[in-house]
N, C-alpha and C positions, 0 to 999 in steps of 0.2 A: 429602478433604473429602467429608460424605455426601451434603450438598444442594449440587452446585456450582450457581452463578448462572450465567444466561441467558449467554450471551457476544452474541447477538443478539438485537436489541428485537424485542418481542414486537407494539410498537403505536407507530404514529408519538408519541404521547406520552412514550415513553419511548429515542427516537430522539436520539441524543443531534447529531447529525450529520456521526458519522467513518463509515466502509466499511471493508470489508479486501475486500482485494482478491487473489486468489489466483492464481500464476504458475507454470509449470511449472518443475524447476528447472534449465533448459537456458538460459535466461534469467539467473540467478543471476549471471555474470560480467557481464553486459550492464549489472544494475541495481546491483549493485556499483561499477562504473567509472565511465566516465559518461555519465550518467542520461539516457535518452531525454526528446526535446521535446517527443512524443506515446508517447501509450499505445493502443492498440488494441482492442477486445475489441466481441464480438458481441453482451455485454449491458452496459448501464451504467445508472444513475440515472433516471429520468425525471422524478419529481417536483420534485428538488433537486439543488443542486450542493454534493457534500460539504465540510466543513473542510478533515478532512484524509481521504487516502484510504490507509490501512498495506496495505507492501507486505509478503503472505505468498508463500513460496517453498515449494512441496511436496516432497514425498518424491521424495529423501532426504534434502534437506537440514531439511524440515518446520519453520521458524523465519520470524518476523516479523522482517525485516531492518532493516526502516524504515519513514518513510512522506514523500507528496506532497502537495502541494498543488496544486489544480487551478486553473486559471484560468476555464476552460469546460471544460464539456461538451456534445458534440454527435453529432449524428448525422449522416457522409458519405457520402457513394457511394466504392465503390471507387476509381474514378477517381480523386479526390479525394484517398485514401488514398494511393491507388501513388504522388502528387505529391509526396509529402513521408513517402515511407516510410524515406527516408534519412535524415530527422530523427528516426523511430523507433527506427533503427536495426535494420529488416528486411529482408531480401531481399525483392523485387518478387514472387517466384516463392512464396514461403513465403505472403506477405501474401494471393494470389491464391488458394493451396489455404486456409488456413483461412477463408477466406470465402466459400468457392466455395458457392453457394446463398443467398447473403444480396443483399440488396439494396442493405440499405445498414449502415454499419460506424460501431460506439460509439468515439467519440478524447475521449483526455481531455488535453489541453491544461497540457504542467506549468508551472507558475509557479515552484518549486524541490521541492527533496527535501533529505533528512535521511536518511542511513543510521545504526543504531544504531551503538556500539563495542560493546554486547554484545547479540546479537539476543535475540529470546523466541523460546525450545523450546513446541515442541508438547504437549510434559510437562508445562513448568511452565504452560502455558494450560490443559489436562485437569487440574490441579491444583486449580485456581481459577475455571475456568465447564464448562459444558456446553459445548465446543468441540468442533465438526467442519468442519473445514476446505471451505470453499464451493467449488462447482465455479465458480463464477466472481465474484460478490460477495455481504456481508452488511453490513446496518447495523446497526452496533454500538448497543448498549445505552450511559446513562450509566454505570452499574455498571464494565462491558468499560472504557471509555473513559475515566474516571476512572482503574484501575487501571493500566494501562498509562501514564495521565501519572505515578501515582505511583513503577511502578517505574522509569522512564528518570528522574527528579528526584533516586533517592536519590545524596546528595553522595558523590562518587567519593573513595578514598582519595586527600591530599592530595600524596603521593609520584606518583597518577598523571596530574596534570592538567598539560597540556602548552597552551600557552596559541598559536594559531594567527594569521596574518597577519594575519586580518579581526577580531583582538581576542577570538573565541571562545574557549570552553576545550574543549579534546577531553578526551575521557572521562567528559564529565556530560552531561544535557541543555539543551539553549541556548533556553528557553520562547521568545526573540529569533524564532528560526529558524520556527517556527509561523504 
């Protein structure tokens, strides 16, 4: 594409109000499996509390996994954090160096999560916007954020749809799950 689109809003107007949120990918098993009850990170939201927030995984795996939905967002003191770092799914001691200098510590609150069955490569995103991966979060464009619903919607071959206990179907997108 020669003019890719923004993959981040430019102006709160055109904010559509999803985030990506970018993760190292040593984490990758952690957000894979199951899904932490807090999220961490030294910067988050201020204005708003996103939709949804897509989980991106960096190099090497460099792919959008999934995404969350946030209940709250806030701001704690370490303290606070260390209290319930076990629901993060952090070690005490890991939690203490990445924050060592901060005051106080961004938690985002999950309400559920969604992992793709096929995540989105870094390629086919440089494909389709002006994509560079945030060192910690970006609000997405409606553009970004339309596209992305449309590619998790398209109907999955019918041979692969495998129909789950809570009545979902794996292999397509569950709009439900949102």
């Amino acid at each position: 594409m020669s003019n890719p689109m923004p993959f981040k809003s430019q102006s709160e107007s055109e904010r559509s109000g999803d985030i990506l949120v970018s993760f190292s990918s040593r984490w990758i098993d952690r957000l894979r499996g199951n899904f932490p009850n807090y999220i961490f990170r030294r910067r988050v939201p201020s204005s708003f509390v996103p939709k949804r927030v897509f989980v991106y995984v960096a190099s090497p795996i460099s792919e959008i996994i999934g995404f969350f939905n946030a209940k709250y967002i806030q701001q704690i003191t370490l303290p606070e954090a260390l209290n319930i770092a076990s629901e993060a799914q952090i070690d005490a001691d890991e939690l203490k160096k990445y924050f060592r200098g901060y005051n106080t510590v961004g938690c985002y609150a999950i309400h559920d999560n969604m992992i793709f069955d096929e995540a989105i490569k870094l390629s086919e995103l440089r494909e389709h916007f002006d994509f560079f991966p945030p060192q910690s979060f970006v609000a997405l464009s409606y553009e970004s954020s339309g596209w992305i619903d449309k590619k998790l919607s398209k109907p999955p071959l019918q041979d692969s749809l495998s129909k789950q206990a809570d009545g979902t179907l794996r292999g397509g997108f569950d709009e439900s799950k949102i």
